[in-house]
Every structure is written in C-alpha cells, then in structure tokens.
N, C-alpha and C positions, 0 to 999 in steps of 0.2 A: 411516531417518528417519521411516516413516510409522508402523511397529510402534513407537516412541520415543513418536512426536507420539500415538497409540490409548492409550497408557498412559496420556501426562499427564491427556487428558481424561477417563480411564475415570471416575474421582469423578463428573464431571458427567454423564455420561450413563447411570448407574447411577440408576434409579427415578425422570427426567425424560422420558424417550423418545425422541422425534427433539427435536433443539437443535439450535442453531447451531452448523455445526464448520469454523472458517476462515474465517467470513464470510457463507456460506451459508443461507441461512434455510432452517427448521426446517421438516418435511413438513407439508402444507398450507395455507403460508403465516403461519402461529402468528407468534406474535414470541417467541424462545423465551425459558424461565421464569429463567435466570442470563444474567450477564455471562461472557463466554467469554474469557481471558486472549491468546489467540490471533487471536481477531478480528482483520484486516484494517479497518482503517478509516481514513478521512480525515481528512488534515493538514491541516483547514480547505479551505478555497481553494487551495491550493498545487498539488493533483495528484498529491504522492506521498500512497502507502498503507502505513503503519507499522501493526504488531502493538500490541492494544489493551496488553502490557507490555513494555518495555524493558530492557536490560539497563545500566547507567549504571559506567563505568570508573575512575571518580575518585573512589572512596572515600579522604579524607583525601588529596587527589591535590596536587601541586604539583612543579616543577624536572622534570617529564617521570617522573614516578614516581606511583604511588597504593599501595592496601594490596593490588588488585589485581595491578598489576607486580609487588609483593614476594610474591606468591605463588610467584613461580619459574615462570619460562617453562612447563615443565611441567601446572602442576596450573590454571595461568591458562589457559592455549590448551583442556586440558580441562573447564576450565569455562564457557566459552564454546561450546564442541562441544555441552557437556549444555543449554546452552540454547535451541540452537539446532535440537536433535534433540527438545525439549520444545516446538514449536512457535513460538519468539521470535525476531523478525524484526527488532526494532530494535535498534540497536546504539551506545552515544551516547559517544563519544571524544574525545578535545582535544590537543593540543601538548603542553599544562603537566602531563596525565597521564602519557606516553610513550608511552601504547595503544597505538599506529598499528600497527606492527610485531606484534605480537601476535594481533590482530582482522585485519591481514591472512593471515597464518601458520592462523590458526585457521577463516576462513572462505573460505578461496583456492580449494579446491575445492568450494564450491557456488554454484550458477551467480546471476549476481551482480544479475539482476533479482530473485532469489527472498530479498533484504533490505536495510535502510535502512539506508547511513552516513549518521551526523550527527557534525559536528565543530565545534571553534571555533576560532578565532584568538585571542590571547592578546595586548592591544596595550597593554599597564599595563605600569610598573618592574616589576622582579621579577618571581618566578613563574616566568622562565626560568633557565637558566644562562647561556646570553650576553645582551647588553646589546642589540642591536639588533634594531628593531623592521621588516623588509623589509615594505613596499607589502605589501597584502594577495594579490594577485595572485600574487606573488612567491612568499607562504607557501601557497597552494594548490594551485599547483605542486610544491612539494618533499611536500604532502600526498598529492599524486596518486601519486607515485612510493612513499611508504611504505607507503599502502593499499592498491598495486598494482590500481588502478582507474584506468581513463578520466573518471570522472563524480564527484561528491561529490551525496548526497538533497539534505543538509541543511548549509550553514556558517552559525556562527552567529558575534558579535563576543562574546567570552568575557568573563562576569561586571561587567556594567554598573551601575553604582550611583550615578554622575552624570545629573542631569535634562537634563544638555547634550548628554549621548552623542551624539545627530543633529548636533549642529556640530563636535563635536571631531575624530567619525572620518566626517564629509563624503566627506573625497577615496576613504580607503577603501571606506566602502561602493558608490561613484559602481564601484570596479572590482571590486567582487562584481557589482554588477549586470550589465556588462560580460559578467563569465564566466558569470551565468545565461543569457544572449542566445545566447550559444555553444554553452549545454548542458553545460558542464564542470560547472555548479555547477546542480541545479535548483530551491533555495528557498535564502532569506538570510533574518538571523533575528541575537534577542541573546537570549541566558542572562541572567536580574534577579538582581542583589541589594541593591534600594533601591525602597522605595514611588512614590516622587517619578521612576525609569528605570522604573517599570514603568508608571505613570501616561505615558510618555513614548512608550513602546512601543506602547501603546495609538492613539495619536495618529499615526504617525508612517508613510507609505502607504509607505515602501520596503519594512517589515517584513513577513515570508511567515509566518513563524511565531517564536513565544517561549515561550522554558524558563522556568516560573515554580516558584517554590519552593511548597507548597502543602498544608498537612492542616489538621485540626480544631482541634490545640491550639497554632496561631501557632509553635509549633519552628521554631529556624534560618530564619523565613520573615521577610519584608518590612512585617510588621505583623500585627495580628488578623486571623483567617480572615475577621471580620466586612466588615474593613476591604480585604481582599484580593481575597475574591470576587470582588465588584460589577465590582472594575477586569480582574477575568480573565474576565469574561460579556461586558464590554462588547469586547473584545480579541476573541473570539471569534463575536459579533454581527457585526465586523467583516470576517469571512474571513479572519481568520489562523488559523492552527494552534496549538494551544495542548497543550505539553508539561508535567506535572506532574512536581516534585522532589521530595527529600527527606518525601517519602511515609511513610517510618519515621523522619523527626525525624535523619536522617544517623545510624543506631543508635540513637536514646538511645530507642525503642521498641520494640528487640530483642528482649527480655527481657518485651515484657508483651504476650500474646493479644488483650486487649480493646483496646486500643490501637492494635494494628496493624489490626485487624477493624474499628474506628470508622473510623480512616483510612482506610481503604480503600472502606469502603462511604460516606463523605462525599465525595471525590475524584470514584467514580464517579458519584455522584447529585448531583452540582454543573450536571450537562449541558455543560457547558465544557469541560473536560479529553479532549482526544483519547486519550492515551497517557500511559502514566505509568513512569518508568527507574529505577530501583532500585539500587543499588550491591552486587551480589549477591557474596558470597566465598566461597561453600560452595553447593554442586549442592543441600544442603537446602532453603538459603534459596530459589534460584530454586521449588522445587515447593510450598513452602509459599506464598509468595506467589501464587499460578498458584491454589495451593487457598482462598485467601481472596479471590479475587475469583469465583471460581464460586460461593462461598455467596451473592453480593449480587443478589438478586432486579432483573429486570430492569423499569424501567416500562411499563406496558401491556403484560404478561407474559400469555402466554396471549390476546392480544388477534388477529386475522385481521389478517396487511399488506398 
C-alpha cells in the first residue's frame, strides 16, 4: 500500500519539494504549493476525516446495480483495491446501487479505522426491487451485516428533492439519530436533488453532512453554480460537512481536459467542498483525477502555518 500510495503522489512531489502527504504539513511549516488528493480532512463538524477524493459507486446506479456492479465482481473489487492502494479513503455506497457486498469483499482486509463508509437509505417508490420501505433502523442493520462493519461513518436519506424532506422522513431520521447516540452510525445526512431540499438542508440542525451535486457548468445539478454556491457556503458556515458530486457532469465531461481541469479547480477553490466522489470505472480514471487536483495551486501556497 505505501509503495502504491509513493507512486500516486510521485507527480506532486517531483520539483515541489516537501508537500503535504496524508495530511501532514509540509517541512517547515509552509502550506504546501498543490491540493493533495489524499488529504485527510474534516467532515465539517461531524468528527469523521475523509480523503480530500472519493470513490462514488453508483454510476448510472439504480434496482441495487450501477455500471460499477456491471463491471463483474472481478475487475470492481480490483478497482476499488487500486483506489485504495492510490491513497483513497472515501468510499460512498447506497442500497439502490447493490455496492455493499463488493466494498465489503474489496475492503475487508484493511483494518477498518483506516476508511470512510458512507451510505443511504433509499425511502422513495421505486429504485428498489421490493416494494417495502423497513424503519430506517431496521435498513441499517441489514447494512451493517453486508458491509461487515460494526459502525457506518456516514448514512445519508437517499436523493431528496422535496422541500418537506424534514417532515416527511421525521420518525426516520428521529431513529438514525438514535443509532448515532449508540455509535453504530456516526453522522446522518441527505444526498440533494432539488434547489428548494438543498435550501432545506441548509436550515435543518439534524443534518451532519450533505451530498451536493456541484461544478462550474450547472451539469445534472440543482440550478446555476451561481445559484448553488451561496447555499452550499452557507451549509457549510454551519458545521456541516459538505460532499461534492457529479464533478465530471456524471461523464458528460469525460472526454474533455479543460473541462474536467475547470471543474475541478472551481470545486476546490469554492472553500466549502470537504471532499469530492467520483464515479470511477477504469483504474485510469481514478489516477487521472488524483492528477488534476494536484495541478490546483493551493491558497496561501507557500505561506508559514
């Protein structure tokens, strides 16, 4: 893993000198000159520490499948090995994608403080195969037993787009909090996709952290970045933890450098975005993304901390 992790960085540490590696600040206190993809950094308020990129499982994900699971157990479980041996520590999974199994298989031998599940619950028609919706309590327990964990980092209420979300799923979240008290669950949280639940989420003191959809050109997101921002700084002024999505536009950014390079260097330089989870399907993508955020000049680079 550490000979894996020396490679992915080597780009950054080639003609910057001592930087930041895992969190560490750079020899003599410097603030070092890039963004380090690997960072260790804070979920808001929350307490847990995610890798400043994530690995996200539900590309085109739905019925407990993504393009991911259709990789074949195989070449999925080794794609999560390489990301994980590339220094990425976040992990973000759901019901409706089928990951559990996978991310548990793929990550079962490394010892289980040294990375972050985050998961959702799925309480909408559809999206599953069966029809019934168990207490949330209920669905975290069968989660605990497929991710072969004691604990979950992160549950989140999966893809909210109602401004009423906080009255609807009341009782449920009333028993995530429950199992945060316990320690089986240690932050509660909702995935957006609706200006008016993201506007809500903002407001709303259960929340520990939220998945926001989030780049330059408004793609797959909840309105203009103009219009998005303001509400994801003030969410984050608040001590919540704030996860950024669909970073490449859910692919439709794939295919263009300058593109993924903007997004990525706006993401970063918003100061609000803890982490950011990727829907990676090829060992490529992960180191290519890993290499566009060490190009993004850090602020107060070279400055004494």
């Amino acid at each position: 893993m550490k000979i894996g992790r020396r490679e992915f960085l080597g780009g950054a540490v080639a003609g910057v000198g001592s930087v930041l590696v895992g969190g560490q600040a750079a020899a003599g206190g410097a603030v070092p000159a890039n963004f380090d993809p690997c960072e260790m950094v804070p979920l808001g308020k929350t307490g847990v520490r995610v890798s400043r990129v994530g690995f996200g499982t539900g590309m085109r994900g739905g019925r407990r499948q993504s393009n991911q699971t259709r990789l074949g157990k195989e070449k999925f479980e080794a794609l999560l090995k390489h990301a994980y041996d590339r220094g990425v520590r976040l992990y973000d999974v759901a019901d409706t994608y089928g990951t559990h199994p996978y991310v548990a298989r793929a990550l079962g031998k490394m010892p289980r403080d040294k990375y972050v599940l985050v998961t959702k619950i799925w309480l909408h028609r559809g999206g599953l195969p069966e029809r019934e919706r168990p207490p949330a309590d209920v669905t975290v327990r069968r989660f605990l037993k497929e991710l072969k964990t004691e604990y979950i980092d992160v549950v989140l209420l999966h893809c909210q787009w109602s401004e009423k979300w906080p009255q609807i799923f009341r009782k449920d979240m009333d028993r995530l909090a429950k199992l945060k008290k316990k320690g089986v669950v240690r932050a509660c949280g909702v995935s957006i996709h609706s200006l008016k639940a993201l506007e809500a989420a903002a407001e709303e003191p259960w929340v520990d952290s939220v998945h926001v959809r989030i780049n330059p050109y408004g793609t797959c997101m909840d309105g203009p970045a103009e219009t998005v921002a303001p509400i994801v700084k003030k969410i984050h002024q608040a001590g919540k933890g704030v996860i950024g999505m669909k970073l490449v536009g859910e692919g439709q950014f794939r295919h263009s450098d300058e593109k993924r390079d903007t997004s990525v260097r706006y993401v970063l330089n918003l100061g609000c975005v803890d982490a950011m989870v990727v829907g990676f399907e090829k060992p490529a993508e992960v180191d290519d993304f890993a290499a566009r955020v060490r190009k993004v000049p850090r602020p107060g680079a070279g400055e004494r901390g």
